[in-house]
C-alpha positions in Angstrom: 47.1 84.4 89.0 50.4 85.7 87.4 52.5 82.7 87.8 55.5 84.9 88.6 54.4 86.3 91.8 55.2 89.7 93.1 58.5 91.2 94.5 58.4 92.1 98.0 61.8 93.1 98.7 65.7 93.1 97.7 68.7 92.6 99.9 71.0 94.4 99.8 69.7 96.8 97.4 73.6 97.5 96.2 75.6 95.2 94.4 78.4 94.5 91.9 78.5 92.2 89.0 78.9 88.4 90.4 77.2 89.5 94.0 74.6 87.1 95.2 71.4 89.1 96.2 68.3 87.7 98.1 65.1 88.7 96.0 62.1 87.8 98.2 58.8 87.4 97.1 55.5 85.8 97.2 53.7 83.6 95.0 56.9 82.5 92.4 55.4 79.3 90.4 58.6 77.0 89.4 57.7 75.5 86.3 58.7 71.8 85.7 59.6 72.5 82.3 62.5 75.0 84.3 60.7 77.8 82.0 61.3 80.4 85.0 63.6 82.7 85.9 64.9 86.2 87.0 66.2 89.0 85.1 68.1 92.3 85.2 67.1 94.4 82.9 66.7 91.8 80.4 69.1 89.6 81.3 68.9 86.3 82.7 70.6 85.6 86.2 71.8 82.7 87.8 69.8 81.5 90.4 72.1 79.7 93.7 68.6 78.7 95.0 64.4 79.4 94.3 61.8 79.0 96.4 57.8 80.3 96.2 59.2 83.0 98.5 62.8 83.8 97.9 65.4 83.8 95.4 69.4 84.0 95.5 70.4 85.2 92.4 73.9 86.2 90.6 74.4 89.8 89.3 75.2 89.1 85.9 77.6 91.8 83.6 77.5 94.4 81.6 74.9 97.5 82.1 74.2 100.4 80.4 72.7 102.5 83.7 73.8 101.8 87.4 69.6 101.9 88.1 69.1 98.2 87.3 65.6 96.9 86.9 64.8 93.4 87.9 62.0 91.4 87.6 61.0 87.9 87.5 59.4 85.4 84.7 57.4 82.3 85.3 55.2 80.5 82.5 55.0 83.3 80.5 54.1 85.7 83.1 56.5 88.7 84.0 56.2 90.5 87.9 56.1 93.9 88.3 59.6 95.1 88.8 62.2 96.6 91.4 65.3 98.4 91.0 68.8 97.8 92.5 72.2 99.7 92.0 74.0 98.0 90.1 78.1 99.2 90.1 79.7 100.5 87.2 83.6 99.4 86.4 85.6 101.9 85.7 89.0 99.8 85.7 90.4 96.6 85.2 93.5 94.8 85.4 94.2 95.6 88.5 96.2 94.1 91.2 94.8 95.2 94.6 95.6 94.3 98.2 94.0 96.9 100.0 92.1 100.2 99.6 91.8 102.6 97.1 92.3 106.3 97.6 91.1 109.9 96.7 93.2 112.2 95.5 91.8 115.4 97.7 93.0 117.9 95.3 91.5 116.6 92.2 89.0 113.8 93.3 91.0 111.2 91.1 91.1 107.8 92.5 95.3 106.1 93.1 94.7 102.2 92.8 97.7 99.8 92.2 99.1 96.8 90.4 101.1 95.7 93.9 102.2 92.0 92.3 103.3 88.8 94.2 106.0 89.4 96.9 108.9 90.8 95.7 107.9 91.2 91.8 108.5 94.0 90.4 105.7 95.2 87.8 106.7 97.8 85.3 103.6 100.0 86.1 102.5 99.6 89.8 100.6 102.7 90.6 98.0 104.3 88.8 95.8 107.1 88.4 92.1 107.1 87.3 91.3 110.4 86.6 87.4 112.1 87.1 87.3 111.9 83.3 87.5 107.9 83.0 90.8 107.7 82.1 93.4 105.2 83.8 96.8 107.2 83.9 99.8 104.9 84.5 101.9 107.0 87.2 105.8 106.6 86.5 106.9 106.1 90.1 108.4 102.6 91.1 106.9 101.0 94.0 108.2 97.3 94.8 104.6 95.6 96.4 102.7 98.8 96.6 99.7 98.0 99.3 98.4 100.5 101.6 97.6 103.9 100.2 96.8 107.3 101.8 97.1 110.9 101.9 98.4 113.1 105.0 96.6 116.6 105.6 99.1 118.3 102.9 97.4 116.5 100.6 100.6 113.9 100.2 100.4 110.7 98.8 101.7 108.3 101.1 102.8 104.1 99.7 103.6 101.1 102.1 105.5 98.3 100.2 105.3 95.5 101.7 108.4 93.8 100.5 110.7 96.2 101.7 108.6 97.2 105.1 108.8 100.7 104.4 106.7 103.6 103.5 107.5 105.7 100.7 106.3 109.1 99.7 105.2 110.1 96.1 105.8 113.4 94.7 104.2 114.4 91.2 103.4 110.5 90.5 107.0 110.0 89.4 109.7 111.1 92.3 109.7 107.9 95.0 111.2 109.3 98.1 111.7 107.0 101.3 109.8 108.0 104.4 110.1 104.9 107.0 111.1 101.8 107.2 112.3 98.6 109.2 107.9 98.5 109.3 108.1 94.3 109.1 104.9 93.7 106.1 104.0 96.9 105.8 100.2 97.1 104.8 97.9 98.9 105.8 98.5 102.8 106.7 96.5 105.6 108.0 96.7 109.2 109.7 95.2 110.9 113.0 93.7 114.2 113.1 97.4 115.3 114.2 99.2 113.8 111.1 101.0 111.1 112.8 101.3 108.3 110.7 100.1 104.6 111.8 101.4 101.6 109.7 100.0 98.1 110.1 102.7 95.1 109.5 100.9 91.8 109.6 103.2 90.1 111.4 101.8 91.4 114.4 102.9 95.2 115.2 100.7 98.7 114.4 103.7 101.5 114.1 103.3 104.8 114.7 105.3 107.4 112.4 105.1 110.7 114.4 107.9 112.4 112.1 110.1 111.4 109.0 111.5 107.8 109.2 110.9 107.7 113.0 108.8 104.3 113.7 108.1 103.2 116.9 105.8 100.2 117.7 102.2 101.2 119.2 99.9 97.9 119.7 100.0 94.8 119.5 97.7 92.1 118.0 97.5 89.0 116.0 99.2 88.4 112.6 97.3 88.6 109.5 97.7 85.8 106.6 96.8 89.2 104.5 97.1 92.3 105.3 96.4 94.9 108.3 93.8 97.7 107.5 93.8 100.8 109.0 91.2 103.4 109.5 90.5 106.4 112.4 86.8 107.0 113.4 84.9 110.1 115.0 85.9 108.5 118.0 89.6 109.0 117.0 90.2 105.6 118.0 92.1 103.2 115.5 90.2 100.5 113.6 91.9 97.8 112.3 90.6 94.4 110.2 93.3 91.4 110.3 91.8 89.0 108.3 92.8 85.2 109.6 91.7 81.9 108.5 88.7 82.0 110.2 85.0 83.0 109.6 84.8 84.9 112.9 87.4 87.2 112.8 87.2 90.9 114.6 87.3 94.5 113.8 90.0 96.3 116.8 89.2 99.6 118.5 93.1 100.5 119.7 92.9 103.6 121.8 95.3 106.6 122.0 97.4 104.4 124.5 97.8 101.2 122.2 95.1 99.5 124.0 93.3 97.1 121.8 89.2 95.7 122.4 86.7 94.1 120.0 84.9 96.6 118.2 83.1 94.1 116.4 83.6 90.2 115.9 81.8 87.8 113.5 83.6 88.6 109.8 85.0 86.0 107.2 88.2 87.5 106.1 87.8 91.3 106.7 89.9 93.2 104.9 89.7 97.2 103.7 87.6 99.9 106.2 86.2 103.0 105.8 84.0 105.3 107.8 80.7 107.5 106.9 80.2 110.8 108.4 77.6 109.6 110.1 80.0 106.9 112.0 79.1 103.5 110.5 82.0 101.6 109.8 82.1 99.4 106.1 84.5 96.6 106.0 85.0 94.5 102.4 84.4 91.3 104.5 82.0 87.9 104.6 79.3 88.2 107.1 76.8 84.9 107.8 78.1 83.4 104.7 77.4 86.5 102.5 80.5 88.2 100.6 80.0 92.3 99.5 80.7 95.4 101.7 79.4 95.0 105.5 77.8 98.1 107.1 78.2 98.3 111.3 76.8 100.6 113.4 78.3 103.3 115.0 78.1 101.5 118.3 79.2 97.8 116.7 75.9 96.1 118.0 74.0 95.3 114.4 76.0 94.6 110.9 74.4 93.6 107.4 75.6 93.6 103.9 75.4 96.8 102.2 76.7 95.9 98.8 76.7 92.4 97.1 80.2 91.3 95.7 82.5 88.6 95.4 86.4 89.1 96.4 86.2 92.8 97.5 89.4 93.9 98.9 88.3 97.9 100.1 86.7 100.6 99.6 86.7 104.4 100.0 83.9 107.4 99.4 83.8 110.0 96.9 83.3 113.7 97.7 79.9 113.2 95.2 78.8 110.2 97.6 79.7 107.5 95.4 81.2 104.4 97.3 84.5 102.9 95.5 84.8 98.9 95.9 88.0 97.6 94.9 87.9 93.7 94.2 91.5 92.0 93.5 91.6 93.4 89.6 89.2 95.7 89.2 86.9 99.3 90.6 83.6 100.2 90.4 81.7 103.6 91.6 78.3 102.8 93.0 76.4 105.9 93.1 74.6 105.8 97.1 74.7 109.0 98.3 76.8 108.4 101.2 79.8 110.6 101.7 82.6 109.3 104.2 84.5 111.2 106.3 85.7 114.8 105.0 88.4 114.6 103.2 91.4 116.6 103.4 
């Protein structure tokens, strides 16, 4: 009998370097001399817990493909193998508070060094081009947090510090839009182009025209951030992520009028929707940290993508999901393509 069992299955079959992945099997021997293990293309993992049946392992660093083979090793004997995605990083250093965005006219990706409150960074937004290369954009923004693009195909800023939203013309000119917006975070647009700005101390805005804010829900503060995102349903979804490891994601309708879209989430922060109408939320769910899929309806969630410390997300127009943790981006290439983009 091969001492290392076989694979049966792997959840979630996405993942980042550091996510924890369950790798369930049958048949796994545990040596007592510990000469046992489980592997990604070649390299060891470590394992959080091993049974005959099922493993939790560690994504460890460092690939050469995103197509990941793993496999497990037991006395000398190797299992057959099964193959995750695996995310490649395409930036670091980064300082990130909420999502990511795509550049509709050129497919680049706008990320951000934002800072601690009130610091000023000497490059706080930047541009990673389709190429690979990280351009360091020349516009100042003090806190830069939420980021977005209006049907012009304008880039759009919230800085928190200031509670104002700033557009950014040629990724040097810094031209106020709004303000008086409390902790401006997250930010988002309706199929009309009216702006909606999330300040976690409690208040959604709504921009309808230059520097024109005027409050639009209400719901409980954030200890991070608000993030903002319209569905199919043209209803406003928004993650405040609290203290707790219940928290909710908000359906507010065109009136203001807030329910529970979903509840159940550690610390949910950045959204994004498919075009098929699932929601993703960078969030905890049953103890489990990575990307969080929800049905269209909000009655069944699972992780979708292993990670630790993911902040958001967005979609590519190739289907490749973005995950932004708090330094650094990687593309996972899935084959799901969020809503159109502008």
């Amino acid at each position: 009998m091969n001492k290392a069992g076989r694979i049966i299955s792997i959840h979630p079959p996405y993942a980042i370097s550091g996510g924890e992945i369950i790798i369930n099997c049958e048949n796994f021997q545990m040596g007592e001399t510990g000469e046992y293990g489980c592997y990604f293309d070649g390299k060891a993992a470590r394992l959080v817990g091993a049974s005959a049946n099922r493993l939790l392992a560690i994504v460890p660093e460092n690939f050469d493909t995103t197509e990941v083979e793993v496999y497990l090793e037991s006395g000398g004997d190797r299992s057959d193998a099964k193959t995750i995605v695996v995310g490649e990083k395409l930036a670091d250093d980064l300082h990130i508070v909420a999502n990511p965005a795509v550049d509709p006219k050129d497919d680049s990706i706008i990320v951000t060094r934002s800072g601690s409150r009130g610091q000023q960074l000497p490059v706080s937004l930047l541009r990673l081009e389709t190429s690979g290369f990280l351009n360091e954009m020349s516009a100042e923004v003090l806190n830069p947090t939420g980021i977005a693009f209006d049907k012009s195909g304008g880039l759009y800023v919230t800085a928190r510090a200031d509670g104002e939203v700033v557009r950014v013309n040629q990724d040097d000119e810094v031209v106020p839009y709004a303000s008086n917006l409390g902790v401006a975070t997250g930010i988002a647009f309706d199929k009309n182009d009216a702006m909606f700005v999330g300040d976690r101390s409690g208040t959604i805005y709504r921009v309808p025209n230059f520097g024109n804010p005027e409050a639009f829900a209400v719901l409980e503060p954030s200890v991070s951030a608000y993030h903002l995102a319209f569905g199919a349903d043209e209803k406003l979804y928004v993650s405040a992520p609290g203290l707790a490891s219940f928290d909710a994601i908000y359906r507010v309708d065109n009136a203001g009028f807030d329910e529970v879209f979903y509840r159940g989430l550690g610390r949910p922060q950045g959204l994004a929707f498919d075009r098929d109408g699932n929601l993703y939320v960078a969030a905890c769910l049953h103890g489990r940290r990575g990307i969080v899929k929800i049905s269209r309806d909000g009655k069944d969630a699972e992780i979708f993508v292993a990670g630790m410390n993911i902040i958001g997300l967005c979609f590519t127009r190739q289907g490749n999901l973005i995950a932004a943790t708090s330094d650094a981006i990687y593309s996972l290439p899935i084959g799901v393509h969020g809503v159109l983009l502008r």
